[in-house]
C-alpha positions in Angstrom: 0.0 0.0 0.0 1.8 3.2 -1.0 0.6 6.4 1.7 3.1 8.7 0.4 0.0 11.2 0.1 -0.8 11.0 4.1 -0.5 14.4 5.9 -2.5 13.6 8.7 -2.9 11.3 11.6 -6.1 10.8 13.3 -6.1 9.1 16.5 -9.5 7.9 18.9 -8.8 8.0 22.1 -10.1 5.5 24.3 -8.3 2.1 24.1 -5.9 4.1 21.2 -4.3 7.1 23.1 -5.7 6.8 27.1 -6.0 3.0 28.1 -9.5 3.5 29.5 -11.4 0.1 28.1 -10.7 -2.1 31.3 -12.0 0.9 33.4 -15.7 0.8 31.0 -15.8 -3.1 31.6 -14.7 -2.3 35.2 -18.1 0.1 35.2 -20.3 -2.1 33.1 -19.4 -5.4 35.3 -20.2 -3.0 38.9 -23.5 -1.6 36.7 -25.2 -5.1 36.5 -23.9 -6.6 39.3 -25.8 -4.3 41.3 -29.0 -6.0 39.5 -27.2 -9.5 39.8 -26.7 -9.5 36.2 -23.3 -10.2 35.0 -21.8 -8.5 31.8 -21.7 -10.3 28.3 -18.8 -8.4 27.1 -18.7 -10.1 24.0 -21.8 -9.3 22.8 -22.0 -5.7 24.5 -18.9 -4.3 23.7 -18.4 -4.3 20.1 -21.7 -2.3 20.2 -21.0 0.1 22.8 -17.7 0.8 21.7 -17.9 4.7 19.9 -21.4 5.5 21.4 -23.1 7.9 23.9 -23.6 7.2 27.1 -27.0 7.3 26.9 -26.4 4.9 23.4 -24.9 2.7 25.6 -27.2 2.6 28.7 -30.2 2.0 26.4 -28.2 -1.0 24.4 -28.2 -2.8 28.1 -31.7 -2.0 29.0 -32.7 -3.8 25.4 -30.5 -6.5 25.9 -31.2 -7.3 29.3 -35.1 -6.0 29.3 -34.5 -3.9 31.8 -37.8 -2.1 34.0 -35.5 1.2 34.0 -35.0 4.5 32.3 -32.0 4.5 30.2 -31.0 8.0 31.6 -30.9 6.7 34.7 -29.0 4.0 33.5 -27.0 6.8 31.9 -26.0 9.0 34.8 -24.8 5.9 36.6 -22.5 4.8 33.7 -21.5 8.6 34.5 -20.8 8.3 38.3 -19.4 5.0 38.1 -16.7 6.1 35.1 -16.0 9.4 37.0 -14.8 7.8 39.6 -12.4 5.6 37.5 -11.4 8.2 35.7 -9.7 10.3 38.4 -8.0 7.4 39.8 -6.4 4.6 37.4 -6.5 6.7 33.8 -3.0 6.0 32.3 -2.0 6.0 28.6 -1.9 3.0 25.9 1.3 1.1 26.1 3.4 1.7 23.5 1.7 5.3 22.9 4.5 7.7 24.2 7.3 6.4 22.2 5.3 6.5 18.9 4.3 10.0 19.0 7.6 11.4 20.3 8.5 9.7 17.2 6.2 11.8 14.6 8.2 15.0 16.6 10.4 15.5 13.4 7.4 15.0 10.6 5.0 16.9 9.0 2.3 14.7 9.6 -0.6 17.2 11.7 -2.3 14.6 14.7 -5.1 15.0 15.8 -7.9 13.2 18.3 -11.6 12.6 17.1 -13.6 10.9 20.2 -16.6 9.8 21.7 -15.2 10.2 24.8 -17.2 12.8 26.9 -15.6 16.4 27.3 -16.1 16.3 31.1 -14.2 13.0 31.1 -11.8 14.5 28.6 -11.2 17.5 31.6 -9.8 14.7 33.6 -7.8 12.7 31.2 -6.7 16.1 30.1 -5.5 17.0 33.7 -3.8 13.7 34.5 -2.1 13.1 31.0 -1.9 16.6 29.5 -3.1 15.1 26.0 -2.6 19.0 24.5 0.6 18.5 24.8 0.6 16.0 22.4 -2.0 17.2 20.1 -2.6 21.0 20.6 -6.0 21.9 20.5 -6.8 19.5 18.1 -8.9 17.4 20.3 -12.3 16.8 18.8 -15.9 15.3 20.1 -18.6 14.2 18.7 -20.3 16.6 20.8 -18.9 18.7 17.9 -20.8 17.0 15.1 -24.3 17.1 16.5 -23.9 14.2 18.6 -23.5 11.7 15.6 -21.8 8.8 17.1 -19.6 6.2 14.9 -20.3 4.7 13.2 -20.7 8.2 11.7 -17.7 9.5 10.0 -19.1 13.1 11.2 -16.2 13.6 13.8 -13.4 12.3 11.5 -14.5 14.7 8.8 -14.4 17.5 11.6 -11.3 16.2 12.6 -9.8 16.7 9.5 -11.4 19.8 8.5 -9.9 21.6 11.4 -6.4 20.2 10.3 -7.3 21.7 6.8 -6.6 18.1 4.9 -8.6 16.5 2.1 -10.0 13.4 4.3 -8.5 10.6 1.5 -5.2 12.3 3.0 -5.6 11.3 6.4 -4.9 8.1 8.4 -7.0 6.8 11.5 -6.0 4.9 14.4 -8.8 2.9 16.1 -9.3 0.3 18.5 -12.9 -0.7 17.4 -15.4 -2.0 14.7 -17.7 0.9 14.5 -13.9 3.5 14.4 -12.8 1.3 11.7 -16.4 1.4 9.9 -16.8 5.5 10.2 -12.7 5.7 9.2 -13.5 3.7 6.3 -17.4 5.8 5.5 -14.9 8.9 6.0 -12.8 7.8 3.0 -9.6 7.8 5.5 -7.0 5.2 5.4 -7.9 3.0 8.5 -5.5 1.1 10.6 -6.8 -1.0 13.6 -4.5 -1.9 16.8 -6.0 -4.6 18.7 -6.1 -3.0 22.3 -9.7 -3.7 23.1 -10.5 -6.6 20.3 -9.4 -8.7 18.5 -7.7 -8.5 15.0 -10.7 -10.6 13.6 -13.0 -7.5 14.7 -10.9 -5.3 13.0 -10.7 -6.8 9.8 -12.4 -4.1 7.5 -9.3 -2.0 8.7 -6.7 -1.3 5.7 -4.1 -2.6 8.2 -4.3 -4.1 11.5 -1.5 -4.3 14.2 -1.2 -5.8 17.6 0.8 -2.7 19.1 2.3 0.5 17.8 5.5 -1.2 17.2 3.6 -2.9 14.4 1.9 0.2 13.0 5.1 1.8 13.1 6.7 -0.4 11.0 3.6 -0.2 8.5 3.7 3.5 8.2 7.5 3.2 7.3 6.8 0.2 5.1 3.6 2.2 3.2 5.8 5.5 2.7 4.2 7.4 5.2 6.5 10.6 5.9 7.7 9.8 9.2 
């Protein structure tokens, strides 16, 4: 694959930049066990993965047929995801070394989330993410909302760069990333943080760790 034309990198966040997926099954597993209900990961997560909080709450009250309002469901995700936020956020392993070594490209970076911008405050405070990325640090609370599989907040994302989106390069962690990536025209890569590289497969590459899409980047021509 020749990406000699990529000026861009896009990265999600959550299980890409900030390892924060054990700390949603964390939340989800305290959620139903609370209604001595346990968590089907396998099933759940692969849906929830890029949604709303309140997407999320009312995937479990369908799936489980739950008697409760799925903003109440909502705001608990909330408390419960606070709480795990402001004490065990770290960063992806392998994250730190790859971006200190994009420092001497050209390639603009950006972040394009669902993560909420309260929970960003925190990861923001702990991690200092701008540091990295500048105020290119973009929500779908931007784009109306409009979750991935959208590609809403990846075409934001690279609006506000000022790229042509068949110009940029996405990093995602899950199925619906890799879906809006792909609906974006963007070259997709998956890294197999959360999932597996079987869930990824729609990506235009898939790697285990950064190490791996490293190594594709140089491989592809990308301008490191």
């Amino acid at each position: 694959m020749d990406l000699k034309h990529i000026k861009a990198i896009i990265f999600d966040a959550e299980g890409v930049v900030v390892d924060t997926e054990a700390l949603w099954d964390k939340s989800q597993d305290v959620l139903l066990s609370r209604r001595n209900l346990q968590y089907d990961r396998d099933y759940l997560k692969p849906k929830m993965a890029g949604q709303t909080l309140l997407e999320g709450a009312q995937l479990m009250v369908n799936y489980y047929n739950l008697n409760e309002n799925p903003a109440s469901i909502e705001q608990e995700r909330k408390e419960l995801i606070h709480d795990l936020f402001e004490n065990e956020i770290a960063f992806i392993h392998g994250f730190i070394p790859f971006i200190n070594r994009l420092n001497g490209s050209l390639l603009k970076r950006s972040v394009a989330t669902a993560m909420k911008k309260s929970l960003m405050i925190m990861v923001e405070h702990k991690l200092q993410l701008t540091h990295y990325f500048g105020n290119h640090i973009y929500f779908i609370e931007d784009v109306g909302n409009k979750s991935k599989p959208s590609p809403d907040v990846f075409l934001y994302a690279a609006e506000k760069l000022g790229e042509n989106p068949s110009d940029c390069l996405v990093i995602e962690d899950a199925p619906h990333g890799i879906e809006a990536a792909n609906r974006a025209g963007m070259t997709s890569v998956g890294i197999a943080t959360t999932f597996s590289k079987a869930h990824l497969s729609d990506a235009d590459f898939v790697g285990e760790s950064f190490d791996d899409i490293y190594q594709f980047l140089l491989l592809s021509g990308v301008s490191l």
